[in-house]
Structure formats: structure tokens, C-alpha cells
PAKOL-705445 format. One record per residue (C-alpha): x, y, z; residue in three letters. Coordinates in steps of 0.2 Angstrom, whole numbers, plus 5000, padded with zeros to 4 digits. Each point is the difference from the previous one (the first is absolute). Layout:
REM residues N
XYZALA...
REM end
This chain:
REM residues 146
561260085953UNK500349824995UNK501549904995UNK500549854991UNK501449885003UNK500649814999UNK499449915014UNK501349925014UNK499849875010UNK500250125012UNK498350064994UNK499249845004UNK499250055016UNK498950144994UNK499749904986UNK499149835007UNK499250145014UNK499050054984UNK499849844990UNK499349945018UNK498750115001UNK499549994981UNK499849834997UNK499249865005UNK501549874999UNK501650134997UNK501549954990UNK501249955013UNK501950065005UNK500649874990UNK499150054985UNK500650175001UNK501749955003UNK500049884986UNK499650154987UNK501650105009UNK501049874999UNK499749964983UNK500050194996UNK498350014993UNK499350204997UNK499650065018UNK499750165007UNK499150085015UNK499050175000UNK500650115013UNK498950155006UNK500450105014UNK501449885001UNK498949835005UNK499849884989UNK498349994993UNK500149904985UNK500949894991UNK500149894982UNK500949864991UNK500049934984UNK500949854991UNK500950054986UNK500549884986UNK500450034980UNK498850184998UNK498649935009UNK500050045020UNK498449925012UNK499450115014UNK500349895014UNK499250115015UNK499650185003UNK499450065017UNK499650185007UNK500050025018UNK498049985006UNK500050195008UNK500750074982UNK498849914988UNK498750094991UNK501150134995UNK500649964984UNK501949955006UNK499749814995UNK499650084980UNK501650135001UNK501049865009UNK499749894984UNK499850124985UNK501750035005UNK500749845002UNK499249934983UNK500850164991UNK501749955008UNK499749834994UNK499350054983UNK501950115000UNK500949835001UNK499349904986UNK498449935011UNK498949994988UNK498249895007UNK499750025019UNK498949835008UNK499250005017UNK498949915008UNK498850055014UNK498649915012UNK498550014992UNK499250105017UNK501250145001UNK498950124988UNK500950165003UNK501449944994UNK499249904986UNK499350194996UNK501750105000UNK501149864988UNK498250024989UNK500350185000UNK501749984995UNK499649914983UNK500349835009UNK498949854989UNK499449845009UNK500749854991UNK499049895012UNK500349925018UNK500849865008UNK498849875010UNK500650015018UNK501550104998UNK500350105018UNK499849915016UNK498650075010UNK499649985018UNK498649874994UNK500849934985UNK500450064984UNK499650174992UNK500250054981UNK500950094992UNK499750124983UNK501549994991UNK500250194989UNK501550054989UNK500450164992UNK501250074986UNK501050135003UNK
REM end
């Protein structure tokens, strides 16, 4: 069975243990406690109590931006990262949100696939937007209305 809750810092260990194993150059500490700190939408999904995923978004007016979402390398191809944000887009969509943006490296396909599924539509990219361990990548930028 899995759970969602607000992130903690306290949550922060699990946390960069999965963004370092999914990303080439991983959001740092920082980064994550900047987006507590501010108190931007976080939460963790918990299964079997461990952390295996977790999301943010920025939230401003009734437009939010997905900021990161990440599902634990051992729990992915199961459909948790599509439950984990159908349900966090309908909690969003409850408070007023009414356009989702993203924006993701133009390799990562699978998830380029599921935000396709989901009714995301590519607006276009941004030259050189994630840092890369040669360079730059780019990114396709998506939005939605929910």
C-alpha cells in the first residue's frame, strides 16, 4: 500500500539517495531545502514505509510548475510515477490550479511518454536548459489544463 505525505527535511536523505541514482547532475540539498523553506507543494510516496518517490511543484496565481518528480530506480515501471501525479494534479486542479508547465531533458523518453499519456502538449524547448555531464541538454517544455 502506498502513502502520501508533505515532504520534511527530515525526508532529505532518502530523497537525494534517489535523485542520485536517477539523474545525471541531481538537484542538490540546497535545492530541495529551498523549495521547504519557501513551502512550495512537496510530498514523498511511502510504500512499505520507505520512501520511494517524491514531487514538487511551484504554485503561483492558478498556475503551478512541476518542478521534479522522481520514483525510486527499483519501483519504476510500475505505474506509481502516473498514480503519484494523477493524484497530485487532481489535488492541485481542487485548489484553483488551473494550467500545469514542466519541463523535461529531451533524452528521458519514458517520461516524455507518460506526461504524453496524461494529455500533456509540447509548447517547445529551451536550448541548453539542464546541465549535463558534457554540457548542456534540452529541455521540452509541456503544459496542461486541468
Amino acid at each position: 500500500m502506498q502513502t502520501i505525505r508533505r515532504m520534511l527535511e527530515a525526508d532529505l536523505f532518502a530523497v537525494l539517495q534517489i535523485e542520485a541514482q536517477s539523474y545525471p547532475v541531481p538537484w542538490t540539498e540546497r535545492a530541495f531545502q529551498d523549495c521547504l523553506r519557501v513551502n512550495y507543494p512537496s510530498w514523498v510516496l511511502i510504500e512499505e514505509e520507505h520512501i520511494v518517490g517524491y514531487i514538487l511543484f511551484s504554485v503561483g496565481a492558478d498556475e503551478a510548475h512541476l518542478l521534479n518528480i522522481c520514483i525510486a530506480p527499483e519501483s519504476r515501471r510500475s505505474g506509481l510515477a502516473r498514480t503519484f501525479l494523477l493524484d497530485r494534479l487532481e489535488l492541485l486542479r481542487e485548489k484553483n490550479v488551473h494550467t500545469v508547465f514542466l519541463e523535461v531533458r529531451e533524452s528521458s523518453k519514458p517520461a516524455i511518454a507518460l506526461y504524453k499519456n496524461l494529455g500533456f502538449v509540447q509548447l517547445g524547448n529551451r536550448k541548453g536548459y539542464y546541465k549535463a555531464l558534457a554540457g548542456r541538454e534540452d529541455a521540452l517544455t509541456f503544459s496542461k489544463t486541468l
